[in-house]
C-alpha positions in Angstrom: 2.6 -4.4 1.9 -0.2 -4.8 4.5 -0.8 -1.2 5.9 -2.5 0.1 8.9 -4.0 3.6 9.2 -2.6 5.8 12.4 -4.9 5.8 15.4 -5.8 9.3 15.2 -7.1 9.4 11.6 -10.3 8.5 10.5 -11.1 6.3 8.0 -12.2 8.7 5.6 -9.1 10.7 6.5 -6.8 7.8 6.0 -8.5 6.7 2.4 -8.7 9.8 1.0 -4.8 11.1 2.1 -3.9 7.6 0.7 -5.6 8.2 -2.7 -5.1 11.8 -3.1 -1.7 12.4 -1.8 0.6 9.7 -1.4 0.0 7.6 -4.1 0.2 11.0 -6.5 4.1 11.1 -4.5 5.0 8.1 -5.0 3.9 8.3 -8.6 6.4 11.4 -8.8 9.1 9.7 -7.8 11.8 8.6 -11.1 12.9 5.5 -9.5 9.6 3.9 -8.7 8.1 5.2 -11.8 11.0 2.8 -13.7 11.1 -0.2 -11.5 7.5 -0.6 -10.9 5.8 -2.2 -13.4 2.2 -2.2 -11.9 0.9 -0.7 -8.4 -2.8 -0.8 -6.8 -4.0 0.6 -3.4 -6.4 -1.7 -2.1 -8.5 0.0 0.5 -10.8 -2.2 3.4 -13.5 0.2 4.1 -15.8 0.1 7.1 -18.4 -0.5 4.9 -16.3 -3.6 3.4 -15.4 -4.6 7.1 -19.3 -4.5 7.8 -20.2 -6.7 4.9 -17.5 -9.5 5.7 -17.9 -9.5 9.3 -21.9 -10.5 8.7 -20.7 -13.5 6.8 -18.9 -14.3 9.9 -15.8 -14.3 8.5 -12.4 -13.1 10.0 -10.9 -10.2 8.9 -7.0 -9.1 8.3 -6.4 -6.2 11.2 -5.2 -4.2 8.5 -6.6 -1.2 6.5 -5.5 -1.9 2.8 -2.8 -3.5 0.6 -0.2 -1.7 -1.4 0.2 -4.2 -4.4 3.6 -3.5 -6.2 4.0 -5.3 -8.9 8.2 -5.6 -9.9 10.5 -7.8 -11.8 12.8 -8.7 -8.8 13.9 -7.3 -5.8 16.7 -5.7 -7.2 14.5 -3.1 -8.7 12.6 -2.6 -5.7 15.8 -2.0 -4.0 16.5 0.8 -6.7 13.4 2.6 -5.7 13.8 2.5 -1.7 18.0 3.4 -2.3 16.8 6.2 -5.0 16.9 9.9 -2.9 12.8 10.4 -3.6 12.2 7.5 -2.1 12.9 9.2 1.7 10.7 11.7 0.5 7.5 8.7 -0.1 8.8 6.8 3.1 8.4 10.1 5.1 5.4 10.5 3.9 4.0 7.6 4.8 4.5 7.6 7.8 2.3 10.7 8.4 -0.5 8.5 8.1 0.6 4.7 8.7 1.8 2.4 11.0 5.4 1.1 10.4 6.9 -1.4 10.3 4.7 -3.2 7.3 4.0 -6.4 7.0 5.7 -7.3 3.6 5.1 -10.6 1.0 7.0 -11.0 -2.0 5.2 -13.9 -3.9 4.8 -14.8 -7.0 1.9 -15.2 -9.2 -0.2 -18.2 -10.4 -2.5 -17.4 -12.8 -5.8 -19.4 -12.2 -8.2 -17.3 -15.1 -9.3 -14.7 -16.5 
């Protein structure tokens, strides 16, 4: 999921609610704690905007990636129709944009 921060926050606000809160919720949750096999929050700092903007290259309008990692989407559809799952989504949106951009892909391993 590609997530934007709401315009109001800060990014300091946004990264450290993400981190601190939601992920902890989300964490809490039965459903996603079965389904999921693997999550990461992937944050793009201003500092990291910075950096790749002096390369010159384009950057994704976006303020970090929630990576979660599951077997199908039948177990991701467990966690969203599980009853803490409103609890995460409502969360969320105190402190990003909706609609995501989802990708479901799948993965190639080049090497480790």
């Amino acid at each position: 999921m590609l997530v934007k921060k709401l315009p109001h926050l800060t990014d300091a606000e946004f990264h450290t609610y993400w981190d601190t809160c939601s992920i902890p919720l989300a964490n809490a949750c039965p459903a996603f704690r079965k389904n999921v096999a693997r999550y990461y929050s992937q944050h793009q700092t201003p500092e990291l905007k910075a950096e790749l903007s002096a390369l010159g290259y384009p950057m994704a309008d976006y303020d970090g990636i929630t990576e979660v990692w599951v077997e199908n989407l039948d177990r991701w559809q467990q966690v969203v129709d599980s009853e803490c799952w409103d609890t995460v989504r409502e969360d969320a949106l105190t402190f990003t944009q909706w609609p995501y951009t989802f990708m479901y892909t799948s993965e190639i391993k080049g090497f480790d």
